[in-house]
N, C-alpha and C positions, 0 to 999 in steps of 0.2 A: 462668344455668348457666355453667357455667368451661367451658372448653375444653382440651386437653391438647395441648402444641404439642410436635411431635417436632424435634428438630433431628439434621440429615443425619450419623451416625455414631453417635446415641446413642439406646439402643436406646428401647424406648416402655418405661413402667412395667408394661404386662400383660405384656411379651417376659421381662424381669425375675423378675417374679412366676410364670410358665410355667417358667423356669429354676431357680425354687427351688423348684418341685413337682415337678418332676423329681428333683433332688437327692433332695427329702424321700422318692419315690416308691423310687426305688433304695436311698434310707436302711433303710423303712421294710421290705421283701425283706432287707437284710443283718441286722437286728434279724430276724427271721422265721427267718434261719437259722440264728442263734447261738442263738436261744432254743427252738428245735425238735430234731425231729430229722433235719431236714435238714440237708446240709451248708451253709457259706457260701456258696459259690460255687455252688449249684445251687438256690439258694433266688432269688441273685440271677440267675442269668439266666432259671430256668421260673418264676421268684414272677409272678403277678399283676401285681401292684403295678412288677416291671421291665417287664415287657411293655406295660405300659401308657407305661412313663415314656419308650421306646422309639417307640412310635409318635408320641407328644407329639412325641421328638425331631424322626422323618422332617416329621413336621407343620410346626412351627416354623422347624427349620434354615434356610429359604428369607428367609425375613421376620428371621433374625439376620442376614445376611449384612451386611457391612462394618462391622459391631460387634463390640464387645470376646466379646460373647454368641456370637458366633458361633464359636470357638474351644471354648466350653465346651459346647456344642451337638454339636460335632464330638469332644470328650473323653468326651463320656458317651455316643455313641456307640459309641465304640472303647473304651471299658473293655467296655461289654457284649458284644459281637463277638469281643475277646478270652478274655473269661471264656467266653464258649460255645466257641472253642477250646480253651480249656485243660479244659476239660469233655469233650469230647470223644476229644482225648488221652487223658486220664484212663479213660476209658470202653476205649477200645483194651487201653490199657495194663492197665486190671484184666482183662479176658479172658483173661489170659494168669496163672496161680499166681505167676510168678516178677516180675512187672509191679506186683503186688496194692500190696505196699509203697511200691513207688516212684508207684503212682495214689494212693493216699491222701496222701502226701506232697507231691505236686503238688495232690491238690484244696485242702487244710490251705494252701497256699503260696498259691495264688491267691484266694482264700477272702480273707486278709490284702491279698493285692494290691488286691483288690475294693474292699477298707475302706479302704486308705490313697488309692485314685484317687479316692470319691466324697468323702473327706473333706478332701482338700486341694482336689478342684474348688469342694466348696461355700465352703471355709472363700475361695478367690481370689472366687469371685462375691461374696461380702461384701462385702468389699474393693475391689469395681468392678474387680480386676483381670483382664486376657485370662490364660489358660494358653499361650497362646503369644506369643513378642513377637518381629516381623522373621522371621514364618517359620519360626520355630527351638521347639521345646519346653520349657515351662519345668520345669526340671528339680529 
């Protein structure tokens, strides 16, 4: 039997593998909303499929720590968090006749933010790279 030897900062292949199920799980909620009639943005934050990749995250986040994973753990975090604000907003803001336009236009906007934050995290996890380097956000 092999054994799988972790070395101190690099993450193990299942933390890895748990990070691209995530991705996929958030992927697979923004495909759900383009392709329905839900919006993007409310597909990913009430889909299934995010709710799930969300707690995966609380799950994991502990066990990424002082790996490059642990950045991207903390990004798919806060894309979600912020999409259920900008949700929310939105929600405010349609309650209001004169709001109506400017909430569809924020959900339409974050909806796109949704798509380009899981798709440049996934595409940096490919890559082995952190989404943050020295603290700072890669932008």
């Amino acid at each position: 039997m092999s054994e799988t030897i972790v070395v101190p900062g690099e993450p193990s292949p299942a933390l890895v593998n748990a990070a691209h199920l995530v991705y996929a799980l958030h992927a697979l909620s923004l495909v759900i909303g383009i392709t329905t009639a839900a919006t993007i943005v409310g597909a990913f934050v009430f889909g299934v499929p995010s709710i799930i990749a969300v707690v995966i995250n609380y799950l994991k986040k502990e066990d990424a720590r002082g790996t490059f994973l642990e950045s991207h753990f903390r990004w798919q975090i806060r894309t979600f968090w912020f999409s259920l604000l900008w949700c929310i907003i939105a929600v405010i803001l349609f309650i209001t006749i004169l709001g109506i336009p400017l909430a569809l236009i924020l959900l339409f906007a974050a909806g796109i933010w949704a798509i380009y934050r899981i798709a440049r995290g996934w595409l940096a996890l490919r890559d082995r790279k952190a989404m943050y380097t020295s603290g700072r956000l890669r932008i």
